[in-house]
N, CA, C and O of each residue as an XYZ file, in Angstrom:
816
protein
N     271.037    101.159    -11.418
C     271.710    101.183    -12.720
C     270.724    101.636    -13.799
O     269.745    100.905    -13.949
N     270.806    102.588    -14.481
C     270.055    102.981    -16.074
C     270.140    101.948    -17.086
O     271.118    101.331    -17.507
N     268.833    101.885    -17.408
C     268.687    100.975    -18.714
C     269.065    101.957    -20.181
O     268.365    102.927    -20.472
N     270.137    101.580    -20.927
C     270.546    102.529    -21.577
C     270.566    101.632    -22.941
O     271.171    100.560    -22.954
N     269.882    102.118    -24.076
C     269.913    101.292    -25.395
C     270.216    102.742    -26.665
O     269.539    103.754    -26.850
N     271.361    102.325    -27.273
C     271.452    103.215    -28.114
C     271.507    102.781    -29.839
O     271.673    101.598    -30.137
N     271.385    103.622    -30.695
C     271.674    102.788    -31.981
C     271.007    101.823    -32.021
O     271.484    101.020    -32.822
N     269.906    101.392    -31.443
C     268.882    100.341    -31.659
C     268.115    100.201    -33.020
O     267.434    101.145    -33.420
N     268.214     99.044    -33.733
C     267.132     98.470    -34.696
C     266.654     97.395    -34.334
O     267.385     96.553    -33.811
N     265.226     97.159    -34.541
C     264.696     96.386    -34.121
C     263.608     95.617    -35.113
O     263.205     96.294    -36.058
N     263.177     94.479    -35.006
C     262.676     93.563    -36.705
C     261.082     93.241    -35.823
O     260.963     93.046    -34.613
N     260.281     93.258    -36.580
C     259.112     91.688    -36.287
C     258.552     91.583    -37.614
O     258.104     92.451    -38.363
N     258.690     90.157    -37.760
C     258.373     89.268    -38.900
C     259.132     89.375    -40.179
O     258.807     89.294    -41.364
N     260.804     89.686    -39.231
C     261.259     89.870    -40.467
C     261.883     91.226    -41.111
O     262.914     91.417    -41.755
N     260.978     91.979    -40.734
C     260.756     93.385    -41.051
C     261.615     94.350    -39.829
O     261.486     94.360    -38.605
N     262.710     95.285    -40.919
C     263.000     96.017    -39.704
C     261.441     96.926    -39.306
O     260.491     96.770    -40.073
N     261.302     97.782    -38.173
C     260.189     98.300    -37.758
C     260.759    100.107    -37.233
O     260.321    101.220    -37.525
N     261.793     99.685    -36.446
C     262.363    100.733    -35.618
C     263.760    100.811    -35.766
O     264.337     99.731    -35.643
N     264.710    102.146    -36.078
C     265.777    102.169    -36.142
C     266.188    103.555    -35.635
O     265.503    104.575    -35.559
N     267.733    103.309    -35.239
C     268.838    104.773    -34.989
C     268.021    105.275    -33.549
O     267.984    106.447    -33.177
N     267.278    103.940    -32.716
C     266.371    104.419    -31.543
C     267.385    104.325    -30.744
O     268.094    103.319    -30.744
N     267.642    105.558    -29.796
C     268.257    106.293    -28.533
C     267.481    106.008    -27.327
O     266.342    106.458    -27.447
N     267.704    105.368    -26.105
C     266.761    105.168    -25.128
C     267.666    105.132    -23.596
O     268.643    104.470    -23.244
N     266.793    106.223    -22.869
C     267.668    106.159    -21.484
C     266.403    106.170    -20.343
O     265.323    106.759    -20.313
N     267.099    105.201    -19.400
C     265.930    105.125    -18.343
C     266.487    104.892    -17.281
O     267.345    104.022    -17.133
N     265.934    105.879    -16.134
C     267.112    106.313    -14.953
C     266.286    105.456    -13.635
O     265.097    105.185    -13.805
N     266.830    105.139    -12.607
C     266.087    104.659    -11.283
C     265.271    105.562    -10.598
O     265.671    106.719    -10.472
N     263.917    105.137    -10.014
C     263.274    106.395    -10.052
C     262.243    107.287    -10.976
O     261.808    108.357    -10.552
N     261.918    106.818    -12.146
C     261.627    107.199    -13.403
C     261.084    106.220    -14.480
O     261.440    105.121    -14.907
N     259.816    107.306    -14.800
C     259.094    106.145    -15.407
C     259.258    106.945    -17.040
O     259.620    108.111    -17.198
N     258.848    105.871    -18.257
C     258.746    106.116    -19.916
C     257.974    105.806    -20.131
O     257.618    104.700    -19.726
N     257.230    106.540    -20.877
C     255.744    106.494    -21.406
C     255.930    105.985    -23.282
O     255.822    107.023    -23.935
N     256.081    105.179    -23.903
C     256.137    105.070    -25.182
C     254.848    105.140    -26.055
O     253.822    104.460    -26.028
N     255.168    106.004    -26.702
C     253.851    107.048    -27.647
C     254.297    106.166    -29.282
O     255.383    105.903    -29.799
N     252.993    105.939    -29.661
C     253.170    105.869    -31.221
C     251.689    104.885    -31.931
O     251.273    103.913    -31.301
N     251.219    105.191    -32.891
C     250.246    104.668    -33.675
C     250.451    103.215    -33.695
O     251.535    102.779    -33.309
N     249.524    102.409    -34.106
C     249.009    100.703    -33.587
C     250.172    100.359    -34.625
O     250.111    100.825    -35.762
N     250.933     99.771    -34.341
C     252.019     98.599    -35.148
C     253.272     99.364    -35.571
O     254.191     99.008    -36.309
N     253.060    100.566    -34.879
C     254.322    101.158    -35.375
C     255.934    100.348    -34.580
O     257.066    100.650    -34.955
N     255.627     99.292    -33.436
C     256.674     98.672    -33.128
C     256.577     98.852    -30.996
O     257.422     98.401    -30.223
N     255.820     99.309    -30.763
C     255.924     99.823    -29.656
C     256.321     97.973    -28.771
O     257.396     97.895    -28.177
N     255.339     96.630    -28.796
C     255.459     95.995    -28.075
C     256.832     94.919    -28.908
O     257.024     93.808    -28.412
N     257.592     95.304    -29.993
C     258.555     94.471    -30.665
C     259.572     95.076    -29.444
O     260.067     94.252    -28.674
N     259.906     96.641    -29.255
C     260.668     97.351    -28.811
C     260.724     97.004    -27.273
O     261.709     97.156    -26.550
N     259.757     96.617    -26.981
C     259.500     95.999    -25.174
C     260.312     94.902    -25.072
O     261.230     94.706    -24.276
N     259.730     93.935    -26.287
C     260.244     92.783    -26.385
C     261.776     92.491    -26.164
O     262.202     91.677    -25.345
N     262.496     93.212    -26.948
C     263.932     93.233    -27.184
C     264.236     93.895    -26.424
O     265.237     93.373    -25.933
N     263.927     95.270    -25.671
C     264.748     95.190    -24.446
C     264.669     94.452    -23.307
O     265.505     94.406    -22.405
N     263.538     93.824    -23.391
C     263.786     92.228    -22.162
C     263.981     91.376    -22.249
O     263.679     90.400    -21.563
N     264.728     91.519    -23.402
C     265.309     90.027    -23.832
C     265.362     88.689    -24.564
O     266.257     87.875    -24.789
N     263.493     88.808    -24.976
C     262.714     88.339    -25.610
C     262.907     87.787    -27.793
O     262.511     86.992    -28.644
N     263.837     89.022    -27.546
C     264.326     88.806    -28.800
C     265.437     89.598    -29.024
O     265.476     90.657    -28.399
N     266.478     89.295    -29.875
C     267.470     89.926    -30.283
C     267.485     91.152    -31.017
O     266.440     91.078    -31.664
N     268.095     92.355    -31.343
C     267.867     93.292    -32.169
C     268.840     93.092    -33.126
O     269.861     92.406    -33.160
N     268.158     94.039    -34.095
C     269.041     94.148    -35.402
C     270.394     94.451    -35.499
O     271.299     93.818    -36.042
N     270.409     95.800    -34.733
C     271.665     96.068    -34.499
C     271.720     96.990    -33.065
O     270.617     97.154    -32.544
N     273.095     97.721    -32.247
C     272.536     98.345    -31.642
C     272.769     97.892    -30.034
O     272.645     96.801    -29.477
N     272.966     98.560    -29.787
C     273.469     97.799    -27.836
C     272.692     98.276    -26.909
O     272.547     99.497    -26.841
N     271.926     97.282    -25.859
C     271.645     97.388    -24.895
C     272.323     97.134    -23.757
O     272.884     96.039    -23.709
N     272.456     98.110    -22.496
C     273.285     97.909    -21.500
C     271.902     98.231    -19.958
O     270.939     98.996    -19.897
N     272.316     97.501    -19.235
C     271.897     97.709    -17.893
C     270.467     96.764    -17.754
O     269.592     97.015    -16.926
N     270.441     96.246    -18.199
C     268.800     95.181    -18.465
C     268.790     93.732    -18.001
O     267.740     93.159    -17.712
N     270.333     92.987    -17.920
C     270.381     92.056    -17.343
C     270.130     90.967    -16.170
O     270.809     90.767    -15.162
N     268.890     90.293    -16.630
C     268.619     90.069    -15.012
C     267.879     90.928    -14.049
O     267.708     90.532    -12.896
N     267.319     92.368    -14.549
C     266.730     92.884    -13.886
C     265.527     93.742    -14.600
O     265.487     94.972    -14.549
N     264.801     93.139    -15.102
C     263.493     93.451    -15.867
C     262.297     92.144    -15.659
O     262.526     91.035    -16.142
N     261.133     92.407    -14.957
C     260.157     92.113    -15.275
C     259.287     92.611    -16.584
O     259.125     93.805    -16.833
N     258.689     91.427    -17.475
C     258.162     92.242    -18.449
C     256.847     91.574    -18.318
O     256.696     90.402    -17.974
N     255.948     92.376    -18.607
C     254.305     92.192    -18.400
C     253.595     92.869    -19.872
O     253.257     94.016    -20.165
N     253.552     91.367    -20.724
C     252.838     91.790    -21.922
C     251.072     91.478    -21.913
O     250.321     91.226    -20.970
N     250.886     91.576    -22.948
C     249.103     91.024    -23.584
C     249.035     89.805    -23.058
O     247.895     89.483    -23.393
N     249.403     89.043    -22.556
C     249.153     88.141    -21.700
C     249.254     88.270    -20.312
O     250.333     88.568    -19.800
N     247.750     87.982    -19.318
C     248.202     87.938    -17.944
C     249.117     86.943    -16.878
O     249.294     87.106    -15.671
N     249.716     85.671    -17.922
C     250.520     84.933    -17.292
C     250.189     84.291    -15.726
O     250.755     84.333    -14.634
N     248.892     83.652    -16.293
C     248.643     83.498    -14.643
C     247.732     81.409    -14.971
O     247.042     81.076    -15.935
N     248.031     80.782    -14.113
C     247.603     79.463    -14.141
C     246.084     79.036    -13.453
O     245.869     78.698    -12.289
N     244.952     79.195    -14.773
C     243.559     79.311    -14.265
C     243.231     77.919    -13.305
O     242.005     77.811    -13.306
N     243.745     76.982    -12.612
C     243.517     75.900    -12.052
C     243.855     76.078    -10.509
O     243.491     75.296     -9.631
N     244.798     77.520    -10.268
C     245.385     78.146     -9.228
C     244.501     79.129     -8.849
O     244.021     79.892     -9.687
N     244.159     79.212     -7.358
C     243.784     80.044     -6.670
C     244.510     81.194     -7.145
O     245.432     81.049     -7.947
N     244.011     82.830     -6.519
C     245.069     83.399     -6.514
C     245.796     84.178     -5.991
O     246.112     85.337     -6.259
N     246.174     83.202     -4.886
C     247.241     83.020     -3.884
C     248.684     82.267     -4.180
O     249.871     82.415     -3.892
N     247.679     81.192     -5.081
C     248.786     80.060     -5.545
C     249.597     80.557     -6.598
O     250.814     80.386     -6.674
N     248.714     81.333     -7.613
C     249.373     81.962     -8.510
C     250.522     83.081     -8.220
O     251.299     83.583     -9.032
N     250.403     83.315     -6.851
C     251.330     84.737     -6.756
C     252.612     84.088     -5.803
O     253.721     84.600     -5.652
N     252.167     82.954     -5.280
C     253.081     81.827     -4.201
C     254.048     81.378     -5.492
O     255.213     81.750     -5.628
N     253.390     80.581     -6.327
C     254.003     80.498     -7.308
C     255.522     81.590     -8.167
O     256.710     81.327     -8.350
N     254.668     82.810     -8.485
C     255.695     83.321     -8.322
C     256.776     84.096     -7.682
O     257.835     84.562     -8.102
N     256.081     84.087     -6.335
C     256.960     84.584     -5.353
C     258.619     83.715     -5.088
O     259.673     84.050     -4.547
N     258.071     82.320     -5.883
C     259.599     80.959     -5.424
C     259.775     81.278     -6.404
O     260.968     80.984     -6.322
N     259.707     81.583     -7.198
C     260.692     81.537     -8.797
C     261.347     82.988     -8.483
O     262.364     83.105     -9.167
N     261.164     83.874     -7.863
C     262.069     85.013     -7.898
C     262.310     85.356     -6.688
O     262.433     86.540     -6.374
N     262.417     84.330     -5.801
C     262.863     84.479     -4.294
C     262.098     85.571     -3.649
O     262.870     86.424     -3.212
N     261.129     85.784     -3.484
C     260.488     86.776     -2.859
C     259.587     86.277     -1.776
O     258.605     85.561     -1.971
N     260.081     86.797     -0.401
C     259.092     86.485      0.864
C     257.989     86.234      1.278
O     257.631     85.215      1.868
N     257.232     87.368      0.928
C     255.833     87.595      0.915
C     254.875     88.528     -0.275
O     255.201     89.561     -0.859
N     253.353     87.586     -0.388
C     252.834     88.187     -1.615
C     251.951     89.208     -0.788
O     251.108     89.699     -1.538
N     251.864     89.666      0.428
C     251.008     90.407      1.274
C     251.345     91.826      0.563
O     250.357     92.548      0.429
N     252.287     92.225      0.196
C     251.949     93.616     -0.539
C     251.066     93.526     -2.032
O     250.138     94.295     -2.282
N     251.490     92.550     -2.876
C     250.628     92.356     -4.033
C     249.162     92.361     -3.790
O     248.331     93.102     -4.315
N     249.015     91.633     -3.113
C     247.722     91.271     -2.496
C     247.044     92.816     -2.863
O     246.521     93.445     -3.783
N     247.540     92.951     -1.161
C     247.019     94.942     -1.137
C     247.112     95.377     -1.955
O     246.050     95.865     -2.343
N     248.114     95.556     -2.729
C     247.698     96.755     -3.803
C     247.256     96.743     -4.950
O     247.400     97.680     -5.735
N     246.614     95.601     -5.221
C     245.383     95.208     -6.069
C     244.084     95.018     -5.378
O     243.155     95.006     -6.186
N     243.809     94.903     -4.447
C     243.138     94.254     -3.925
C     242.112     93.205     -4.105
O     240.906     93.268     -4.344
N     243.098     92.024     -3.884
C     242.783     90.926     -4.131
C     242.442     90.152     -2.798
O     241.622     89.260     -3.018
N     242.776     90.225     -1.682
C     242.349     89.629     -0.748
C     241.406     89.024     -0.425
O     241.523     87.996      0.242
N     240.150     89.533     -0.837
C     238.458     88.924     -0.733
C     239.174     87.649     -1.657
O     239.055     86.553     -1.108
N     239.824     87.637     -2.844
C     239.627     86.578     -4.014
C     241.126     86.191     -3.637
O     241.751     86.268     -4.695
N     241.827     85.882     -2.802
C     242.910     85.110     -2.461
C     242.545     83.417     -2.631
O     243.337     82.542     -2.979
N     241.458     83.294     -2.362
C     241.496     81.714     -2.258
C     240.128     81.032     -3.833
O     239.674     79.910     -4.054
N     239.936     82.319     -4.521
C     239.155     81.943     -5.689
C     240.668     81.273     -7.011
O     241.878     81.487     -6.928
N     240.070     80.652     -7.834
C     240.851     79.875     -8.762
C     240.787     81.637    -10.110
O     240.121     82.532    -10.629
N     242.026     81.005     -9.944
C     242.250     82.601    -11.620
C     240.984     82.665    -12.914
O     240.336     83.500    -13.546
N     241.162     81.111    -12.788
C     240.150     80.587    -13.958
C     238.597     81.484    -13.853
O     238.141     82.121    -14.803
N     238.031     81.387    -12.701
C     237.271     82.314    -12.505
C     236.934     83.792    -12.216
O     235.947     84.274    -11.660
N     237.914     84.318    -12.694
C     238.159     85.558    -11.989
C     237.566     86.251    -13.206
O     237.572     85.630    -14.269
N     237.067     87.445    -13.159
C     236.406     88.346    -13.856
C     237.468     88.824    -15.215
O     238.479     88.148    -15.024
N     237.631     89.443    -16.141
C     238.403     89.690    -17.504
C     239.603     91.118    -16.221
O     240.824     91.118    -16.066
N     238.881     91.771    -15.795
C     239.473     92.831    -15.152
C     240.186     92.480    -13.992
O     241.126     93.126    -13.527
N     239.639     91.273    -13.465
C     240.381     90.793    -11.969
C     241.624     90.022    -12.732
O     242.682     90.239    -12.142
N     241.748     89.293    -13.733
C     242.894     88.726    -13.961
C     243.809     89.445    -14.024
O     244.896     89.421    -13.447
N     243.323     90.211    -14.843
C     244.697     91.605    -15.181
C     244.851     92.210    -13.955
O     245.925     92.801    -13.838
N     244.150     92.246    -13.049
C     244.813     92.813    -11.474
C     245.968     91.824    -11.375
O     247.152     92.149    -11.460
N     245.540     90.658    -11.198
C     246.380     89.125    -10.514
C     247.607     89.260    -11.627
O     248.686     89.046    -11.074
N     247.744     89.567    -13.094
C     248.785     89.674    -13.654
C     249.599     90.388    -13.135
O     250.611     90.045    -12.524
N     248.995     92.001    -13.463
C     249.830     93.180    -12.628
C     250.699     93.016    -11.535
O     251.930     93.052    -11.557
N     249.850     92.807    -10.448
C     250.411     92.222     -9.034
C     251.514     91.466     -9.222
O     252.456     91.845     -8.525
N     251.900     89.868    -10.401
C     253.005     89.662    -10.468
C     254.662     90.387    -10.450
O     255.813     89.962    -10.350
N     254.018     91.656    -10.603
C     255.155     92.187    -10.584
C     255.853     92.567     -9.543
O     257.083     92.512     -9.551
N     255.148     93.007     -8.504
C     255.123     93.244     -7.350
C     256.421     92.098     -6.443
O     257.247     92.358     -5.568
N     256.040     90.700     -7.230
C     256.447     89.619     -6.038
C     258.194     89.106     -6.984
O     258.955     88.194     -6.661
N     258.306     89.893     -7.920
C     259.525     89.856     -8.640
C     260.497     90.264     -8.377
O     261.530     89.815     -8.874
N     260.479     91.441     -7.340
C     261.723     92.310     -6.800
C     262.911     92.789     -7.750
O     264.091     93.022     -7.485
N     262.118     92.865     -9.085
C     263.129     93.511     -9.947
C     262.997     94.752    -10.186
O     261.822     95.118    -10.148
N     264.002     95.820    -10.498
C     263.738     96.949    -10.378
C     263.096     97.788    -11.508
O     262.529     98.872    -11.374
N     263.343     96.896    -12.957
C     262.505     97.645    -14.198
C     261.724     96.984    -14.498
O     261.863     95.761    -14.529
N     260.194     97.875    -14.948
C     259.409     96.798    -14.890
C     258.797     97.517    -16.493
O     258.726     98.724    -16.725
N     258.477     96.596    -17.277
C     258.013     96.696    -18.823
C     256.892     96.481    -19.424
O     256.886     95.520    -20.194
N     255.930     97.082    -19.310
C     254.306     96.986    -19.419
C     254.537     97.478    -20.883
O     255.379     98.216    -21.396
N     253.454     96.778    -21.358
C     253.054     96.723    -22.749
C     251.017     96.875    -22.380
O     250.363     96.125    -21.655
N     250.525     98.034    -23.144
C     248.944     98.066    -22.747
C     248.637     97.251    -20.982
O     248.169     96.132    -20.774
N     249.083     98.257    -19.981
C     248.829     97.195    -18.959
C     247.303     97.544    -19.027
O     246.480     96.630    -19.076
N     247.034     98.464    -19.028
C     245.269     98.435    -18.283
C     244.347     98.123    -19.425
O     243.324     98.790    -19.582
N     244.625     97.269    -20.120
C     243.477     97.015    -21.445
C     242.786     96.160    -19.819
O     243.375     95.940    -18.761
N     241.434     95.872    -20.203
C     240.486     95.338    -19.122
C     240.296     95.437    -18.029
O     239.715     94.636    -17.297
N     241.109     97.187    -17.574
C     240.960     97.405    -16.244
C     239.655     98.611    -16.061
O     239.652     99.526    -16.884
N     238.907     98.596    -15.318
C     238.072     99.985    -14.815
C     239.112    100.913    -14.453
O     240.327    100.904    -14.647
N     238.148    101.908    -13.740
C     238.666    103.538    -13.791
C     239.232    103.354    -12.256
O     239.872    104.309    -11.816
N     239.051    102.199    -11.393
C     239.155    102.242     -9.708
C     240.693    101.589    -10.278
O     241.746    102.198    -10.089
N     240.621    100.249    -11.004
C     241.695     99.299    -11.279
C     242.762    100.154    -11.822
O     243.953    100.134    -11.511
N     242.154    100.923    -12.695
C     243.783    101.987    -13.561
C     244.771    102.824    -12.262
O     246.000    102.858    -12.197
N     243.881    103.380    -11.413
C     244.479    104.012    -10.119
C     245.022    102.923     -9.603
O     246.238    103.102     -9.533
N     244.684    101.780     -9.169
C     245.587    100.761     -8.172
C     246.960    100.765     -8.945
O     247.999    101.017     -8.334
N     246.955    100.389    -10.746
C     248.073    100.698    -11.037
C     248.901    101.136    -10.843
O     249.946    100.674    -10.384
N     248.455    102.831    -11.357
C     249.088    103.894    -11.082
C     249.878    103.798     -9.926
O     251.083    103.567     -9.829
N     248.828    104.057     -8.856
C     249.376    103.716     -7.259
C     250.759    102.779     -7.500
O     251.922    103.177     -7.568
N     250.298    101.542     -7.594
C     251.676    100.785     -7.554
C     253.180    101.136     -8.704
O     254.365    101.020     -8.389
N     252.791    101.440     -9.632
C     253.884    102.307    -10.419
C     254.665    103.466    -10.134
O     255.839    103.585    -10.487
N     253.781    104.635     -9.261
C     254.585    105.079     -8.189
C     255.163    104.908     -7.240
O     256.339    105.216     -7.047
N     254.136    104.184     -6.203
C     255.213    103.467     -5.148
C     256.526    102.834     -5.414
O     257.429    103.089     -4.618
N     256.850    101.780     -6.751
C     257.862    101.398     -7.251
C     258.822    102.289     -7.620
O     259.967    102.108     -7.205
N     258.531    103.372     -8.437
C     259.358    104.730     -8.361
C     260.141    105.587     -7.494
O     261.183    106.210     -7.700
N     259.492    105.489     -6.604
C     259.650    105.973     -4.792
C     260.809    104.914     -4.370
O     261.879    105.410     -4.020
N     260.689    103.488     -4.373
C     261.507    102.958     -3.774
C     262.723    102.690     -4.944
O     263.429    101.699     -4.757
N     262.977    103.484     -6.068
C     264.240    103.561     -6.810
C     264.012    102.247     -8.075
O     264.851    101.570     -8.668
N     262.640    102.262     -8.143
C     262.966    100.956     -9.197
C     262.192    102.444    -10.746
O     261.611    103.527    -10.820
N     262.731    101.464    -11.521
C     262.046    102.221    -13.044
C     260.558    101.790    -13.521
O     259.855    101.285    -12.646
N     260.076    101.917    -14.647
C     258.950    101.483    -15.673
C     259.196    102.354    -16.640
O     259.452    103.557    -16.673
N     258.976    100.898    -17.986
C     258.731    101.760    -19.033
C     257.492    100.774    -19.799
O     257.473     99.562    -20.014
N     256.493    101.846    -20.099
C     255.548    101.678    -20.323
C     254.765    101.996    -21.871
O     254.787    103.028    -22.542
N     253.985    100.496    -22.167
C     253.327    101.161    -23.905
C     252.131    101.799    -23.741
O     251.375    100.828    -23.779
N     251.530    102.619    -23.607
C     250.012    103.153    -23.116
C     249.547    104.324    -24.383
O     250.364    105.070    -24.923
N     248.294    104.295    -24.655
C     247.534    105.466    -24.685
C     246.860    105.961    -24.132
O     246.086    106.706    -24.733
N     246.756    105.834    -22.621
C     246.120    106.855    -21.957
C     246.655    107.553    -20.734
O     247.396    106.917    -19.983
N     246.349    108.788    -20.471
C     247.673    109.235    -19.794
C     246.873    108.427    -17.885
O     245.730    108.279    -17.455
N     248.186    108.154    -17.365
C     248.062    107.328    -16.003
C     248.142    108.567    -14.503
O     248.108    108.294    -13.303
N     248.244    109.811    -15.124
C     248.894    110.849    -14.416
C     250.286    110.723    -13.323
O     250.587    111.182    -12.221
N     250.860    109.891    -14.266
C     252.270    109.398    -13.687
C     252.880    110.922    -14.344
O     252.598    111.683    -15.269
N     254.042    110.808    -13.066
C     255.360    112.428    -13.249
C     256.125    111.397    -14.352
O     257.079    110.810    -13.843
N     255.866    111.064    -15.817
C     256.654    110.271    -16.877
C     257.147    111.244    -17.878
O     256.408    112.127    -18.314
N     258.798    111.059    -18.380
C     259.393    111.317    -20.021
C     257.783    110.262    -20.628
O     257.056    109.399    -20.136
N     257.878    110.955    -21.843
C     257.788    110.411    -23.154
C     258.380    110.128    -23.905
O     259.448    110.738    -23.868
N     258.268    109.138    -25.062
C     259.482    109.076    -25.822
C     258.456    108.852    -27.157
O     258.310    107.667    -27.459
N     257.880    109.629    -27.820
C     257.452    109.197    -29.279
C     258.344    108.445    -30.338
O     259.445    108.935    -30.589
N     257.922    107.202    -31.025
C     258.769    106.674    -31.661
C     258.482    106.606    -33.013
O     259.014    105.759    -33.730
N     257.247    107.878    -33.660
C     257.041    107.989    -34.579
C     258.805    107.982    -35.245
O     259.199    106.969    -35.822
N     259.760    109.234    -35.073
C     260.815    109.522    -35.497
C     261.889    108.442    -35.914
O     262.856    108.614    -36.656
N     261.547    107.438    -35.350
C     262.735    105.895    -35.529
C     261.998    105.052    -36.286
O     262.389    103.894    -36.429
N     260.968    105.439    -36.814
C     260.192    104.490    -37.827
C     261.464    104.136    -38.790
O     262.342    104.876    -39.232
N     261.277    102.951    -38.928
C     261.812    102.337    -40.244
C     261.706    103.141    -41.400
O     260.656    103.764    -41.553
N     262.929    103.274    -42.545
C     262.644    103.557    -43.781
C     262.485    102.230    -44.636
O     263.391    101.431    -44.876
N     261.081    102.138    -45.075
C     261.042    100.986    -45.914
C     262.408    100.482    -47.176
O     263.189    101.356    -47.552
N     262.541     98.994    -47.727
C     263.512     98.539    -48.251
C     263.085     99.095    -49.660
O     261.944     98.907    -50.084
N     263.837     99.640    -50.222
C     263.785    100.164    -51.825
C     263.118     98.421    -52.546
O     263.317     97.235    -52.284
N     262.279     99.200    -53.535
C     261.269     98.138    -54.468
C     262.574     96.983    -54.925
O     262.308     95.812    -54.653
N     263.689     97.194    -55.468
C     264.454     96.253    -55.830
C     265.367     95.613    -55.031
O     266.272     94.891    -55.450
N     265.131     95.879    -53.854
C     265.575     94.638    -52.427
C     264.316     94.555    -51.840
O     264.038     95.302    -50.902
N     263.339     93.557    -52.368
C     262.327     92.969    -51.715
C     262.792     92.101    -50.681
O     262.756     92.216    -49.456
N     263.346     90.994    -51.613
C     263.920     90.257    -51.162
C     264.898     90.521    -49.651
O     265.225     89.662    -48.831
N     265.063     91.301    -49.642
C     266.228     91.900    -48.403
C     265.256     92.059    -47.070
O     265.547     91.770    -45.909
N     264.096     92.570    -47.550
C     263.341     92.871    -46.392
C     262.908     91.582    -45.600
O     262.542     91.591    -44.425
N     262.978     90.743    -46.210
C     262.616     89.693    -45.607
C     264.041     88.672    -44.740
O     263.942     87.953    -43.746
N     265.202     88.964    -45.534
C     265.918     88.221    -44.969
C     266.570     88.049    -43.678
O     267.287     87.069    -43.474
């Protein structure tokens, strides 16, 4: 099913940010979202997974089937991380974490606690959550902030493979992943600020 959002506005803190945004995302196919620091890129993640409501504007096809993977690696430092991926393997019914594993490669550090894991190994062990979710769109916001140049390829790798087997990604990045990705610049849906004599409005 396509994740399809049209006529989208979207707020943070209040503030509209993004509007009259058009968005289509097919199975199979990844989105690359382009735009300068705060122009709205991780509000826009947000609200299409659900995270928050939009202004105005309909989203269709997202229900129940989006993993979203923000600035946080979402992972429990007191847990091995095995436990951490066991963990979420029962919350989304999923069999086995033996592919996550691999395609981070985490195996040597299966039985180390998260807590200790290097700034770059966590964000592997985040990533990998996605893996054990079996959902088909998956919503990265900056995934490789703290990854090396070996770690950005495991990505990659796994963002294609997911592609291959009919699932989507849409992704916030500035650097290109050499993924076959649309772009979608969102300079163009920038907000028009609230005229000086509805201050007040902007906030409400």
């Amino acid at each position: 099913m396509t994740l399809n959002a049209s006529d989208l506005a979207i707020s943070r803190g209040g503030v509209r940010v993004l509007e009259h945004l058009n968005l289509t995302l097919m199975p199979g196919r990844a989105l690359v979202l382009r735009g300068p620091n705060g122009i709205g890129k991780t509000t826009l993640l947000r609200t299409l997974a659900g995270l928050q409501p939009p202004l105005a504007g309909a989203i269709t096809g997202a229900a129940d089937r989006i993993a979203y993977a923000g600035h946080s690696d979402g992972i429990k430092p007191t847990l091995s991380v095995t436990e951490n991926l066991t963990f979420w393997a029962r919350v989304f019914g999923t069999a086995s974490i033996r592919p996550a594993l691999d395609a981070y490669r985490l195996n040597d550090l299966a039985d180390r606690p998260a807590g200790a894991l290097s700034a770059g190994q966590k964000r592997r062990l985040g990533l990998s959550r996605l893996l054990v979710t079996g959902r088909p769109i998956w919503m990265l916001d900056e995934p490789t902030v703290s990854l090396d140049v070996s770690a950005v390829a495991m990505f990659a790798d796994a963002v294609r493979a997911h592609l291959g087997q009919g699932g989507s990604a849409l992704i916030a990045t500035h650097i290109d992943l050499g993924l076959d990705a649309d772009v979608l610049e969102l300079g163009p849906f920038k907000a028009v600020p609230a005229p000086l004599d509805d201050f007040d409005g902007a906030f409400a």
